[in-house]
One Martini backbone bead per residue (centre of mass of N, CA, C, O) as a GRO file, in nm:
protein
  128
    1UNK     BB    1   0.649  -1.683  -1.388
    2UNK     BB    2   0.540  -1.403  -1.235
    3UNK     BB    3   0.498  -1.242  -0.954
    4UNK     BB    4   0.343  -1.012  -0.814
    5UNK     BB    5   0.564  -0.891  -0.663
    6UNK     BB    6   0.741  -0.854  -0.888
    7UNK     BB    7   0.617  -0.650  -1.059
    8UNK     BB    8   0.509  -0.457  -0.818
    9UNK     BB    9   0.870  -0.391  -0.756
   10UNK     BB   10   0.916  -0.158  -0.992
   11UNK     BB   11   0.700   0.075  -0.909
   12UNK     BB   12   0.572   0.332  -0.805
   13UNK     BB   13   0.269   0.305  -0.874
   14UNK     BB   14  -0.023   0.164  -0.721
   15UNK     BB   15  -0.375   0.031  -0.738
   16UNK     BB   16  -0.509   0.061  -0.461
   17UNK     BB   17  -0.833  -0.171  -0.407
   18UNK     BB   18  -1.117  -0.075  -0.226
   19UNK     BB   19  -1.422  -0.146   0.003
   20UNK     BB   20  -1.739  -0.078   0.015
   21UNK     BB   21  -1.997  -0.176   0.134
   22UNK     BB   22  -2.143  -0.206  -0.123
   23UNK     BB   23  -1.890  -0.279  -0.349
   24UNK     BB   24  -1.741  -0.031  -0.402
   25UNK     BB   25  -1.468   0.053  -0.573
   26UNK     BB   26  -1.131   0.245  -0.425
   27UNK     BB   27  -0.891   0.414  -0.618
   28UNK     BB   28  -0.577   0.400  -0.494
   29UNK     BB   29  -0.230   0.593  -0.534
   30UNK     BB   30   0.069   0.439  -0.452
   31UNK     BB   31   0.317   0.357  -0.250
   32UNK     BB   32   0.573   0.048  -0.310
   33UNK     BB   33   0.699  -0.216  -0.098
   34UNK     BB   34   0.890  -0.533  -0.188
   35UNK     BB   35   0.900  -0.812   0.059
   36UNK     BB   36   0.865  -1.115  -0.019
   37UNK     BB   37   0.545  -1.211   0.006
   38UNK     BB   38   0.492  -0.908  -0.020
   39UNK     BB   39   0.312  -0.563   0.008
   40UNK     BB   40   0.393  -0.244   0.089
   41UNK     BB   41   0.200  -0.017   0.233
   42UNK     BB   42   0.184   0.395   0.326
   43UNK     BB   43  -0.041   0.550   0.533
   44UNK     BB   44  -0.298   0.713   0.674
   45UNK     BB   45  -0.464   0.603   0.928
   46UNK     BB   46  -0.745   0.798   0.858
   47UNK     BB   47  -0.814   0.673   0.602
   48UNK     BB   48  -1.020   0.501   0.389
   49UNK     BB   49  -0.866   0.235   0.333
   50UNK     BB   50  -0.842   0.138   0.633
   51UNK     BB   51  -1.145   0.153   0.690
   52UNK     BB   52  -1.216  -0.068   0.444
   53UNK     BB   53  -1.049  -0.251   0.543
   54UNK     BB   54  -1.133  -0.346   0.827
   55UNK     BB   55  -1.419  -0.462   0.693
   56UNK     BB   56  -1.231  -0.552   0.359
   57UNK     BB   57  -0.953  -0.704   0.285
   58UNK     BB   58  -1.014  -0.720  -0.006
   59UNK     BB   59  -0.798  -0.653  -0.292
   60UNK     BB   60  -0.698  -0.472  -0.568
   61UNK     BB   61  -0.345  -0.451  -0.778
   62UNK     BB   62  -0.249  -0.212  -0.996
   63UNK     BB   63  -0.043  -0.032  -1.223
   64UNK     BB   64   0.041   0.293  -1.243
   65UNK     BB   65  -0.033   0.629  -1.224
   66UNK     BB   66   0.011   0.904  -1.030
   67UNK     BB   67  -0.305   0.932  -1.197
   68UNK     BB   68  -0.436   0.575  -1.172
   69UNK     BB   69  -0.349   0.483  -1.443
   70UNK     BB   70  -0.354   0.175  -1.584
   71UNK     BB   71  -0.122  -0.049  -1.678
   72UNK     BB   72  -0.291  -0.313  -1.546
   73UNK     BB   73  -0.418  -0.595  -1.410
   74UNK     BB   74  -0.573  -0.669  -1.186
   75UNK     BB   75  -0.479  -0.795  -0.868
   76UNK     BB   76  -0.589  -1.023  -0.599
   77UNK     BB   77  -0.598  -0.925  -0.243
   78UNK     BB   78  -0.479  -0.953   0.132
   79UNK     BB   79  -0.507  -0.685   0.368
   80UNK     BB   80  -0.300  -0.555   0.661
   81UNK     BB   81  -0.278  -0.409   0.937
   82UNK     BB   82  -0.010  -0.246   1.112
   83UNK     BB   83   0.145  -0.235   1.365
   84UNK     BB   84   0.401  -0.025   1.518
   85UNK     BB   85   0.626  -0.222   1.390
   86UNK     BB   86   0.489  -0.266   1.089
   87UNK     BB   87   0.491   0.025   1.014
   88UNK     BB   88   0.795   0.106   1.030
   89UNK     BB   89   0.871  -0.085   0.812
   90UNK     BB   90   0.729   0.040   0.600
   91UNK     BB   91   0.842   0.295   0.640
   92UNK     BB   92   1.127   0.193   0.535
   93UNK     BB   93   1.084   0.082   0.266
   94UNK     BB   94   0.991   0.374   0.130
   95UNK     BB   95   1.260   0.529   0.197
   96UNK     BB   96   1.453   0.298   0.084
   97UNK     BB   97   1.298   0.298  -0.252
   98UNK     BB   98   1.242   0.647  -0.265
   99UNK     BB   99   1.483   0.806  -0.093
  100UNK     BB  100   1.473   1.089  -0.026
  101UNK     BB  101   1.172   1.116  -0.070
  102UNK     BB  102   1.065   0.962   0.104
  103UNK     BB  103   1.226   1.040   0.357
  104UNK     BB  104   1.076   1.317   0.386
  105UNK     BB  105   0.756   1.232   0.362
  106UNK     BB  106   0.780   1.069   0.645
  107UNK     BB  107   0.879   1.223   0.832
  108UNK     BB  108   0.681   1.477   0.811
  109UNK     BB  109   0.432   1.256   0.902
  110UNK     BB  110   0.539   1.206   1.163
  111UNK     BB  111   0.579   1.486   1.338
  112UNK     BB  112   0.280   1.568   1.200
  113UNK     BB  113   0.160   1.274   1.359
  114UNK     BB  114   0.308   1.054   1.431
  115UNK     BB  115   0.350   0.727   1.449
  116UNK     BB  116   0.003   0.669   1.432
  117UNK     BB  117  -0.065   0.845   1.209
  118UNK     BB  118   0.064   0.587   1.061
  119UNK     BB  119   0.016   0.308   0.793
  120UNK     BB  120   0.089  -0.058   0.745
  121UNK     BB  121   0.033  -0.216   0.468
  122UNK     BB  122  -0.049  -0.578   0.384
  123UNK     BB  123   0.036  -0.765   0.099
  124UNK     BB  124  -0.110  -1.021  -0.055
  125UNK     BB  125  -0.109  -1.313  -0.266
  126UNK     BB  126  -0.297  -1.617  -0.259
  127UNK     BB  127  -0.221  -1.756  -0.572
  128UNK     BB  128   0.094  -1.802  -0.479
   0.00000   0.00000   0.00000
C-alpha cells in the first residue's frame, strides 16, 4: 500500500483544504514536495490559509489540477506553519522539485517580499 506522501511526491499540484471558524473547508491548489514523513507546501505568509492554519491545523490533501479539480480523494492531515530555518528548507525543496520555474517564482517572491513574507507549511498524515 502506497502512503500518502509517496502519492503526492508526484503530483505537480495538490488541493490542501484549511477550515474556516464556521468548519467551511476553503480548497486551495499548491505546489508541493515531499521528503520523509512530510508534505511541504510554500506559501505567502499573509495567504488565507496560513492564517486558517493558526487556528485549526487539520487539513485535507488530494490530486488536483492547476484550476483545483481534484484528481483523487482528499486524505486528512495536519499543517504546521515553519519558523524561518523550516521556511528556507521547504522554498529549497520547492525550487528543487519545480526547476528553473520554480527557482524564479520563489526567489522573485523573496526579493519582493523578503524572506519572511513566505512560510513553509508542513504537512504530516498521522494515519501512517
Amino acid at each position: 500500500m502506497t502512503s500518502a506522501i509517496e502519492r503526492f511526491a508526484g503530483e505537480n499540484y495538490v488541493s490542501l483544504t484549511t477550515y474556516r471558524r464556521d468548519g467551511t473547508g476553503v480548497p486551495t491548489p499548491v505546489w508541493c514536495a515531499a521528503e520523509g514523513d512530510a508534505l511541504y507546501v510554500w506559501t505567502e505568509a499573509e495567504a488565507g490559509k496560513v492564517k486558517r492554519i493558526r487556528r485549526r491545523a487539520d487539513v485535507t490533501v488530494a490530486a488536483c489540477s492547476i484550476r483545483g479539480k481534484l484528481r483523487s480523494e482528499p486524505i486528512p492531515g495536519h499543517a504546521d506553519i515553519g519558523d524561518a530555518t523550516a521556511s528556507e528548507h521547504a522554498r529549497g525543496l520547492i525550487k528543487k522539485k519545480y526547476g528553473w520555474l520554480g527557482w524564479l517564482t520563489v526567489s522573485l517572491s523573496v526579493r519582493r517580499r523578503g524572506p519572511a513574507g513566505s512560510v513553509g507549511l508542513r504537512v504530516t498524515f498521522p494515519s501512517e
